[in-house]
N, CA, C and O of each residue as an XYZ file, in Angstrom:
532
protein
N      40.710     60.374     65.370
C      39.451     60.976     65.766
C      39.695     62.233     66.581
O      40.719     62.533     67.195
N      38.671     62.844     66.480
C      38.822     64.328     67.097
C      38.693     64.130     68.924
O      37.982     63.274     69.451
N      39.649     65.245     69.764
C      40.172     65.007     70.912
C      38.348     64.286     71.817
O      38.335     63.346     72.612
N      37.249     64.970     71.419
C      36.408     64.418     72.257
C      35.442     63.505     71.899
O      34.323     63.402     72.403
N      35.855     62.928     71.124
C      35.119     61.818     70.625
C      35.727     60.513     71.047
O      36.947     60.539     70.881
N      35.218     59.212     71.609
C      35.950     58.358     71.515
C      36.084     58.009     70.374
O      35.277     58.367     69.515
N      37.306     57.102     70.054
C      37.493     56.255     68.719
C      36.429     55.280     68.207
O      36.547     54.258     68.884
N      35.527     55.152     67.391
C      34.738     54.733     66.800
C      35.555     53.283     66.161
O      36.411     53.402     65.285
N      35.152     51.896     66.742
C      35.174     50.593     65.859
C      35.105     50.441     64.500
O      33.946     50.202     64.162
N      35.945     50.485     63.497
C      35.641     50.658     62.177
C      35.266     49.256     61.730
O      35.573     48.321     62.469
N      34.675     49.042     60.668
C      33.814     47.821     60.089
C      34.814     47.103     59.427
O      34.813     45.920     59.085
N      35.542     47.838     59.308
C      37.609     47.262     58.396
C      38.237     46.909     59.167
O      38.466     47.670     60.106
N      38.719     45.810     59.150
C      39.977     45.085     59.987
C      41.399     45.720     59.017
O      41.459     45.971     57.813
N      42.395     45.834     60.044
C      43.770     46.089     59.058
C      44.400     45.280     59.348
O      44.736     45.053     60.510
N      44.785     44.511     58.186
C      45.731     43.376     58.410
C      47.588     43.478     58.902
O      48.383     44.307     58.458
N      47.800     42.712     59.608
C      48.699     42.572     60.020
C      49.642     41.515     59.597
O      49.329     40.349     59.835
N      50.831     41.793     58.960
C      51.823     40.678     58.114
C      52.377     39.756     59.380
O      53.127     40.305     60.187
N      51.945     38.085     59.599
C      51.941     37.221     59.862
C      51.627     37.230     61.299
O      52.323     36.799     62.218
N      50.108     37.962     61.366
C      49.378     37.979     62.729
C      48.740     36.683     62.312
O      48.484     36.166     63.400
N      48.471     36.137     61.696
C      47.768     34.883     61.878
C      48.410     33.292     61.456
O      47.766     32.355     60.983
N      49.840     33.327     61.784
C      50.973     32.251     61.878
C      50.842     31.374     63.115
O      50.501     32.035     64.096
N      50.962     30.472     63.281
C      50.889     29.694     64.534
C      52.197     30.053     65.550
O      53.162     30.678     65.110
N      52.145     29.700     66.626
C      53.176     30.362     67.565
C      54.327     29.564     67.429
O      55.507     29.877     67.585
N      53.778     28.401     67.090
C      54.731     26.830     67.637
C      55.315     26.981     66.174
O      54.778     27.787     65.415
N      56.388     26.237     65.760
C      56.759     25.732     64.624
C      55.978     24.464     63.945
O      55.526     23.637     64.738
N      55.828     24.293     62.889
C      55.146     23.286     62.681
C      55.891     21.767     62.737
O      57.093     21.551     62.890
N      55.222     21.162     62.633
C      54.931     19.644     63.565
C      55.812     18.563     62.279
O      55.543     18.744     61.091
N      56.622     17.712     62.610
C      57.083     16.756     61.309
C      55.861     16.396     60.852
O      54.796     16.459     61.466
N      56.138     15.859     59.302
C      54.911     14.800     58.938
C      54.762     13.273     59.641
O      55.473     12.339     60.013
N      53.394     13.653     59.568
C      52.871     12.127     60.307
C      53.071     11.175     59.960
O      53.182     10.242     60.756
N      53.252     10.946     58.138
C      53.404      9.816     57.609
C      54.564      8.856     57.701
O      55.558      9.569     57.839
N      54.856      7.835     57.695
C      56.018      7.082     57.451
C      57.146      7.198     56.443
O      56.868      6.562     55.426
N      58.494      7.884     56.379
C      59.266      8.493     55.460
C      59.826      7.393     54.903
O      60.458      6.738     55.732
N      59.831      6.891     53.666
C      60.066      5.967     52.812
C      61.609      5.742     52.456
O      62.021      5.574     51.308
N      62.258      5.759     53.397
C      63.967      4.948     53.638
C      64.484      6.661     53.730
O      63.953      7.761     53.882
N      65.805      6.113     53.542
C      66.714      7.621     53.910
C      66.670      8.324     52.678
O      66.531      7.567     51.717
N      66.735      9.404     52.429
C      66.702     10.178     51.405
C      68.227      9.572     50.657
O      68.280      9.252     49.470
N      69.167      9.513     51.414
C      70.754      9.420     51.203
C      70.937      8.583     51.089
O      72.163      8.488     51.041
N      70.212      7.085     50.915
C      70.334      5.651     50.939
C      70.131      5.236     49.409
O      68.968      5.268     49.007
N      71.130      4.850     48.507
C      70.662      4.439     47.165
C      69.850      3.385     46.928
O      69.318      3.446     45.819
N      69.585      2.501     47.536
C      68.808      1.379     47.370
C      67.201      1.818     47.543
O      66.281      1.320     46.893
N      67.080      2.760     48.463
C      66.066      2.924     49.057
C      65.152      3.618     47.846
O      64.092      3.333     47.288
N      66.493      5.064     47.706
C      65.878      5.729     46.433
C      65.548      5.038     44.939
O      64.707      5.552     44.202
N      66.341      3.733     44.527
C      66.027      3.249     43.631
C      64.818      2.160     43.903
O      64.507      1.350     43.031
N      64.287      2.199     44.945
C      62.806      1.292     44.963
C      61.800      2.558     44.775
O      60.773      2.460     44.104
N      62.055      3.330     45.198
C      61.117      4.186     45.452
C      60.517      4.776     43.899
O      59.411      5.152     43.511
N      61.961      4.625     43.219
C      61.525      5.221     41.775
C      60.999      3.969     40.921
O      60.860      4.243     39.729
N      60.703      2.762     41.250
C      60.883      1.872     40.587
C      59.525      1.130     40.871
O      58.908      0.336     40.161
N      59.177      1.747     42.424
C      57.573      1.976     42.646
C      56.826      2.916     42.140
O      55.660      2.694     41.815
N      57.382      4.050     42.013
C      56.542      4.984     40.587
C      56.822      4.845     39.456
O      56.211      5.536     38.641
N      57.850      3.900     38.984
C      57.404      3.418     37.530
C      56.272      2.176     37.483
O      55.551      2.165     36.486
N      56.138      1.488     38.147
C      55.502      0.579     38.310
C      53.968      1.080     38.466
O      53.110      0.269     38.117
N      53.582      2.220     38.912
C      52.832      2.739     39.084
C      51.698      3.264     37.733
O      50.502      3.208     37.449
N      53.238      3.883     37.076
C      52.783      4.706     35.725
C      52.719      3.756     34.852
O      52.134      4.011     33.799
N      53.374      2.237     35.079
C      52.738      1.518     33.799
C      51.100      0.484     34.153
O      50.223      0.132     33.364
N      51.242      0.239     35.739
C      49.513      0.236     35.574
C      48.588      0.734     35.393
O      47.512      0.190     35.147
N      48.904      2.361     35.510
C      48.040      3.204     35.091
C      47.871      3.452     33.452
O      46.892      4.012     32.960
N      48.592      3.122     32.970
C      48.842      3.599     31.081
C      48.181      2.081     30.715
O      47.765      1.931     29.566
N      48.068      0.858     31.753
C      46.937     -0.357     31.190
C      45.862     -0.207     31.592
O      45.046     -0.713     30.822
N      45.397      0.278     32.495
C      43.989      0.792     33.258
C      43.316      1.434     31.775
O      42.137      1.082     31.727
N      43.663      2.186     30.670
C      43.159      2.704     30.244
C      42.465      1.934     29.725
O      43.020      0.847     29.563
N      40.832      2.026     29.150
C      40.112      1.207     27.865
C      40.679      1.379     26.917
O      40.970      2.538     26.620
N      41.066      0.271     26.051
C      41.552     -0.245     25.296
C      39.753     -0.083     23.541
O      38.566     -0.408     23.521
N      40.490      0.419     22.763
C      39.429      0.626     21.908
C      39.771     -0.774     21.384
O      40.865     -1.318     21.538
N      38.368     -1.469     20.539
C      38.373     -2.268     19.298
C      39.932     -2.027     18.380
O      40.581     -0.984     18.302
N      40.165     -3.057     17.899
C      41.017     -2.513     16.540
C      40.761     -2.123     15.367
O      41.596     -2.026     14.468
N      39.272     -1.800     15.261
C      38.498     -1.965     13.854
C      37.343     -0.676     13.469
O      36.765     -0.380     12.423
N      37.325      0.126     15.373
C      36.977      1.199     15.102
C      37.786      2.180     15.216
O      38.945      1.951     15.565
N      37.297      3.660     14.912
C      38.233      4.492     14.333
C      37.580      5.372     15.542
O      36.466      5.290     16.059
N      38.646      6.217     15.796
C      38.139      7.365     16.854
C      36.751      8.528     16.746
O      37.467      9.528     16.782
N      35.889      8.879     16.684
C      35.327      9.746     16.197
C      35.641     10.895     15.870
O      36.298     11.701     16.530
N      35.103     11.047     14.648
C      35.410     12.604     13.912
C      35.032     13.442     14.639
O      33.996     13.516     15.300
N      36.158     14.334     14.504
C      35.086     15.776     14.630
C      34.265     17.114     13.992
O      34.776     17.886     13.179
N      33.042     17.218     14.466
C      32.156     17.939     13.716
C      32.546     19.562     13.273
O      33.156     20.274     14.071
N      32.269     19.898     12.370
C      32.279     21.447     12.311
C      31.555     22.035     12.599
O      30.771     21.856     11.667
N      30.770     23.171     13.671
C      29.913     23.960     13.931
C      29.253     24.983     12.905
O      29.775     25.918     12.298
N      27.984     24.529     12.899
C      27.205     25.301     11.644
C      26.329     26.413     12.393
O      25.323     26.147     13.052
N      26.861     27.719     12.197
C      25.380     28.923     13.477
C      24.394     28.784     12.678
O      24.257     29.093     11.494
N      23.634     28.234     13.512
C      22.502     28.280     13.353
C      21.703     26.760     13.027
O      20.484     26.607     12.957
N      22.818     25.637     12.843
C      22.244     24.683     12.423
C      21.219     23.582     13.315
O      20.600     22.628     12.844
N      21.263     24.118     14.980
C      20.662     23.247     15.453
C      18.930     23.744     15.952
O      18.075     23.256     16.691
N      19.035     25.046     15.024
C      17.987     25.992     15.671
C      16.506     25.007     14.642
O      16.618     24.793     13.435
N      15.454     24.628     15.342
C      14.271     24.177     14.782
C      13.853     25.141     14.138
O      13.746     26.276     14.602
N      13.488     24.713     12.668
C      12.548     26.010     11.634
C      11.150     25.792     11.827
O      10.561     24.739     11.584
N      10.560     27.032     12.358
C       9.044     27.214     12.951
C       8.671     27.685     11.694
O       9.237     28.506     10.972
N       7.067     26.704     11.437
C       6.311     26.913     10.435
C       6.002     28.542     10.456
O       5.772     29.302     11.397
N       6.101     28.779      8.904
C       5.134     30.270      8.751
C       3.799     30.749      9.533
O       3.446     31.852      9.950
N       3.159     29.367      9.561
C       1.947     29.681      9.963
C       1.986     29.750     11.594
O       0.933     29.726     12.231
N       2.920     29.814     12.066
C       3.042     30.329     13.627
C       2.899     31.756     13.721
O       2.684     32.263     14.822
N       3.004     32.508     12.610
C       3.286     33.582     12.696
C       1.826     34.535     12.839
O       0.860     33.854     12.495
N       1.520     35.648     13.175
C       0.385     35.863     12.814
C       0.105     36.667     11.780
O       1.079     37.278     11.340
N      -1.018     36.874     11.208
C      -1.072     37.376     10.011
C      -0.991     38.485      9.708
O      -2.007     38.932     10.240
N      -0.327     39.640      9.032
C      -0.348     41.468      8.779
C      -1.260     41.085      8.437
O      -1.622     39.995      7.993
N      -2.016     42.601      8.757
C      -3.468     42.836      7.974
C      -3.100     43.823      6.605
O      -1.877     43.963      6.565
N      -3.488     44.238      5.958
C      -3.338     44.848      4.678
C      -4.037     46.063      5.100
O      -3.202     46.958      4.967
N      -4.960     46.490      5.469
C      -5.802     47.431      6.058
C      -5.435     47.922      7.249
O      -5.840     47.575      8.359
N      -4.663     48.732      6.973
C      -4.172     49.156      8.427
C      -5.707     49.942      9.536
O      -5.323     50.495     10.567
N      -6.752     49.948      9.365
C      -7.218     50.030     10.093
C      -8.131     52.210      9.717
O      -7.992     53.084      8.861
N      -8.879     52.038     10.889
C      -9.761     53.915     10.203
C      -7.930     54.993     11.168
O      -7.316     54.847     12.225
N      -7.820     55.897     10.012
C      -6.549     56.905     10.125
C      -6.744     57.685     11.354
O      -5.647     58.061     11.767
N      -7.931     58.159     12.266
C      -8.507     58.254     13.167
C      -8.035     57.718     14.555
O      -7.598     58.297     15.550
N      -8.275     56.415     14.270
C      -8.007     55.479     15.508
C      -6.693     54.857     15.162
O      -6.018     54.353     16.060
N      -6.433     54.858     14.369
C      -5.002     54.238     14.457
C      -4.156     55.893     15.390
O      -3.371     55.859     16.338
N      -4.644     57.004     14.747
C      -3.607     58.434     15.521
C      -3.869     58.280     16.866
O      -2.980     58.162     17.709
N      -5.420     58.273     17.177
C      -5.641     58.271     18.452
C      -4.769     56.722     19.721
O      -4.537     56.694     20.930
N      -4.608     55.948     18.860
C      -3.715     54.907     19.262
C      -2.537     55.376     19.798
O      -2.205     55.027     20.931
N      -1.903     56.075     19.178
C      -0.038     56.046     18.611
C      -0.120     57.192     19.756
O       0.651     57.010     20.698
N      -1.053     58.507     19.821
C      -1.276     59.471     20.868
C      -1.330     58.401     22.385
O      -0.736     58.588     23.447
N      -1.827     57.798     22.179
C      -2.098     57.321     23.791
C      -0.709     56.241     23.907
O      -0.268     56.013     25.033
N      -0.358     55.896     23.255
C       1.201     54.910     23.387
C       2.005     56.426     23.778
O       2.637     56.388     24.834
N       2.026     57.530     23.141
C       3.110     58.490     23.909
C       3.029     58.852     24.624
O       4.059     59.238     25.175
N       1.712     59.066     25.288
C       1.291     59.953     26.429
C       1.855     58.663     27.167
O       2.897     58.836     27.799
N       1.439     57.717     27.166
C       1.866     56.349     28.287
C       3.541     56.433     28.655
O       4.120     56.219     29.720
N       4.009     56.795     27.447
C       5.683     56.577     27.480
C       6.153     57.595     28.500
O       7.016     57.552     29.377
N       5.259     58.570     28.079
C       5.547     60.354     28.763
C       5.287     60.343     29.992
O       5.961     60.964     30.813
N       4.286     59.644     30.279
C       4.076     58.942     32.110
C       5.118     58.492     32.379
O       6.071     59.111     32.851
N       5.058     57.210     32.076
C       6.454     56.337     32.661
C       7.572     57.012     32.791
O       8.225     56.903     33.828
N       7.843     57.550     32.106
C       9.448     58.686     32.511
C       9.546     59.217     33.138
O      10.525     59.244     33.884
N       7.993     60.387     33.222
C       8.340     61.069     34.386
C       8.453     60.595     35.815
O       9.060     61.152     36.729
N       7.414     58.898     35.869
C       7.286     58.587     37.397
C       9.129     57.962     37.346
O       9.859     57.997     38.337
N       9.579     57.414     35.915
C      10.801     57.261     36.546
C      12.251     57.980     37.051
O      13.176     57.629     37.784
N      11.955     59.096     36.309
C      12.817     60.254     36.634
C      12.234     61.652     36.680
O      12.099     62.424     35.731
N      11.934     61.828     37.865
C      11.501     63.497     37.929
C      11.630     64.334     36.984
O      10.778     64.817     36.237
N      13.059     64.536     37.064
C      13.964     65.475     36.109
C      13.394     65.483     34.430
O      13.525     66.359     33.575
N      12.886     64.474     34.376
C      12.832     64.345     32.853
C      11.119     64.777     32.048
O      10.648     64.715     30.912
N      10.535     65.306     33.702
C       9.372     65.470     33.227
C       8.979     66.484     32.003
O       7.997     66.144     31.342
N       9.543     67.508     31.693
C       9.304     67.977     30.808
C       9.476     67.877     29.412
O       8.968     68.653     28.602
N      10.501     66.508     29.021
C      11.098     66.124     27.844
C      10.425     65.826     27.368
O      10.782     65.985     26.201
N       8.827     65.118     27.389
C       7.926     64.987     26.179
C       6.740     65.528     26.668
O       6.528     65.529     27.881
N       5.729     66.110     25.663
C       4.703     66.923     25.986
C       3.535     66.073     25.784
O       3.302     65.372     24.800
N       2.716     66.242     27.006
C       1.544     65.323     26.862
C       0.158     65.747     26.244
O      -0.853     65.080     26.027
N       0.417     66.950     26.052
C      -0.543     67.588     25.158
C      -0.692     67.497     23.558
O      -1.542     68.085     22.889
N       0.526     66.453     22.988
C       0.797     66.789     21.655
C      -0.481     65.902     21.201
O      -0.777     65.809     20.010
């Protein structure tokens, strides 16, 4: 900052590489350590409690019938789950488009409307369509 200004608080923190580490070293685990790492007996229960583990879990599973078969799977059809809406939802064209008159005077007032809206949405653009046409 310039010499007479104080320094201004910026809204950005700058991080600092391991400003937010604890001071202390961290703490042993709390839990109870399951024999000596270096003890073979110990290590062979230990593995012999996670096999024991992985085969109650592989019977836990449901067990299917022997007589049914897994379900197939479907092929995706676009469009196949879409409901077909009767024709008669639709409404009806007229055949007569109506007096050539009022249908122009229509289509004139849909541009002039468009020619509004633009300009209130962009200034700049006011002159791009003419409201006189």
């Amino acid at each position: 900052p310039p010499a007479g200004r104080p320094a201004a608080r910026s809204p950005i923190r700058q991080r600092v590489p391991g400003a937010n580490l604890p001071a202390a070293p961290p703490a042993a685990p709390a839990g109870p350590l399951i024999g000596d790492p270096a003890d073979p007996s110990s290590a062979r229960a230990l593995v012999e409690a996670v096999q024991e583990g992985v085969r109650r879990a592989e019977g836990d599973v449901g067990q299917a019938p022997r007589g049914a078969e897994p379900p197939q799977l479907s092929r995706r059809v676009p469009g196949a789950n879409l409901s077909v809406s009767p024709a008669q939802s639709m409404s009806p064209t007229s055949a007569d488009p109506g007096d050539p008159g009022e249908v122009r005077d229509l289509i004139t007032e849909f541009e002039a409307g468009v020619a509004r809206a633009l300009r209130e949405v962009n200034p700049a653009r006011r002159h791009e369509e003419d409201p006189t046409r």
